[in-house]
N, C-alpha and C positions, 0 to 999 in steps of 0.2 A: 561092482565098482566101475565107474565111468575112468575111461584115461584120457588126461586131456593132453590137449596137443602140445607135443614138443615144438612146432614148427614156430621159429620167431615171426612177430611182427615186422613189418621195417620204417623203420622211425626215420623222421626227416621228410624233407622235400626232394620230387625230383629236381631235375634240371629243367623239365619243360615249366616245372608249375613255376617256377623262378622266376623265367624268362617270361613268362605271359603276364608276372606282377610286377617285371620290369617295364615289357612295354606299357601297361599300363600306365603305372606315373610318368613313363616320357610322356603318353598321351597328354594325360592333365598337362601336367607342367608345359608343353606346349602350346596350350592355349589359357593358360590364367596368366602365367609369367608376362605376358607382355600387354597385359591389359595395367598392371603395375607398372612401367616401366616410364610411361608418362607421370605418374605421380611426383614422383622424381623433381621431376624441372615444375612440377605445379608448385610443388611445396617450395622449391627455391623464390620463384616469385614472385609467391604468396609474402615470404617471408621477406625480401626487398620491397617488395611496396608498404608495407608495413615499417620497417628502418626507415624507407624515405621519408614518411609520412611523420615519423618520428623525429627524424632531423630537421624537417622544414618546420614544424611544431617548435623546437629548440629554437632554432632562427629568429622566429617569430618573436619568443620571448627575449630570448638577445636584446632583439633591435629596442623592445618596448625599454629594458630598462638603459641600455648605452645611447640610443638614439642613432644607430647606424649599423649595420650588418657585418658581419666579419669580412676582413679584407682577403684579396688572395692571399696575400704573405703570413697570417694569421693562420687561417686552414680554418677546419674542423676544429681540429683541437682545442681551437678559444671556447668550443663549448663545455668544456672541462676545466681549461686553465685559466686564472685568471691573465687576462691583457694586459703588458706592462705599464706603469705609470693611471690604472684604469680602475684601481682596488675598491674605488668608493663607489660608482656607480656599479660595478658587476655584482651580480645576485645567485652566480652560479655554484654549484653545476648545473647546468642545463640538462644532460644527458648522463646518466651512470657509467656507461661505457662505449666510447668508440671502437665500433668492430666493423671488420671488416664485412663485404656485401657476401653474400650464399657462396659465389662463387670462389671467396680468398681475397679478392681486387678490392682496395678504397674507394669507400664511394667516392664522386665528384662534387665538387660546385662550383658557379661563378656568380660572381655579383658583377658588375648587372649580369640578368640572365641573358640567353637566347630565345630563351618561350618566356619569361617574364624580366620584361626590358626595364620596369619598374622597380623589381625586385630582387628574385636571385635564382637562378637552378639548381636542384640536389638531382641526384642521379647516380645508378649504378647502371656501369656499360653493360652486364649480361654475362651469359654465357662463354662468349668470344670474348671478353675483357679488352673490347674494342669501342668506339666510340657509335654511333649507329648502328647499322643493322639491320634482320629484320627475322619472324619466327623468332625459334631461340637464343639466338644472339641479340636481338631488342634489345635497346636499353630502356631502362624501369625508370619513370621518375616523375615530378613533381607539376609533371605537365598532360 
C-alpha cells in the first residue's frame, strides 16, 4: 500500500505573483489609455461639423421657401416653429431637433455673416464656449 501525502497543497496566489499582474496592467494601461484620450475631442467635432452642416442645410431651405433668412430675434428656433403671421409660406420643420453643440453651448448664427457677408454663419464656439480661439477651443463652423 502506497500512503499518500497528507501534506496540503496551498491554494491561492502569493503576494508577489499579484503585485507583478498589477504592475503589469499599469504598464498597459499606461500606454493605450492616452492614445484614446484624443478621441474624445475628435468625436466632439466630428459631431459639430456635422450639426453645422445640418443647420446651414436647414437655412438654406428656409430661405428657398420664405424668401429670406431667419432674423436674429427669430433665432434657430424658426426652424422648428413656425414665424408669426408667416403660416402660409413656411414648410417646416426644417430640423427634428435643436440641440445643443457636443460641448452643452448653442450653436450660434448671424445674418449677415462675418465669413459670408451675403449670407449667414452657423457656428459652434468649441471647447472654451468662447467665441474664437484656437486647437480645441476653435470654433466649428460653416466657413
Amino acid at each position: 500500500m502506497k500512503r499518500r501525502s497528507l501534506q496540503k497543497r496551498p491554494e491561492g496566489f502569493t503576494l508577489l505573483e499579484i503585485m507583478v499582474v498589477v504592475i503589469i496592467i499599469g504598464v498597459l494601461a499606461a500606454t493605450i489609455i492616452p492614445q484614446f484620450m484624443g478621441t474624445t475631442h475628435d468625436a466632439k467635432v466630428s459631431a459639430a461639423k456635422s450639426d453645422v452642416a445640418q443647420l446651414e442645410s436647414a437655412m438654406e431651405r428656409f430661405n428657398l421657401h420664405m424668401d429670406r433668412y431667419p432674423t436674429m430675434d427669430e433665432g434657430l428656433k424658426v426652424l422648428l416653429e413656425t414665424p408669426t403671421g408667416e403660416d402660409k409660406k413656411w414648410r417646416g420643420p426644417y430640423i427634428k431637433v435643436l440641440r445643443p453643440d457636443p460641448w452643452g453651448n448653442p450653436y450660434q448664427f448671424r445674418v449677415p455673416g462675418m465669413h459670408h457677408s451675403s449670407t449667414f454663419d452657423v457656428w459652434s464656439r468649441g471647447a472654451d464656449g468662447q467665441d474664437g480661439g484656437e486647437g480645441p477651443g476653435a470654433d466649428i463652423g460653416n466657413w
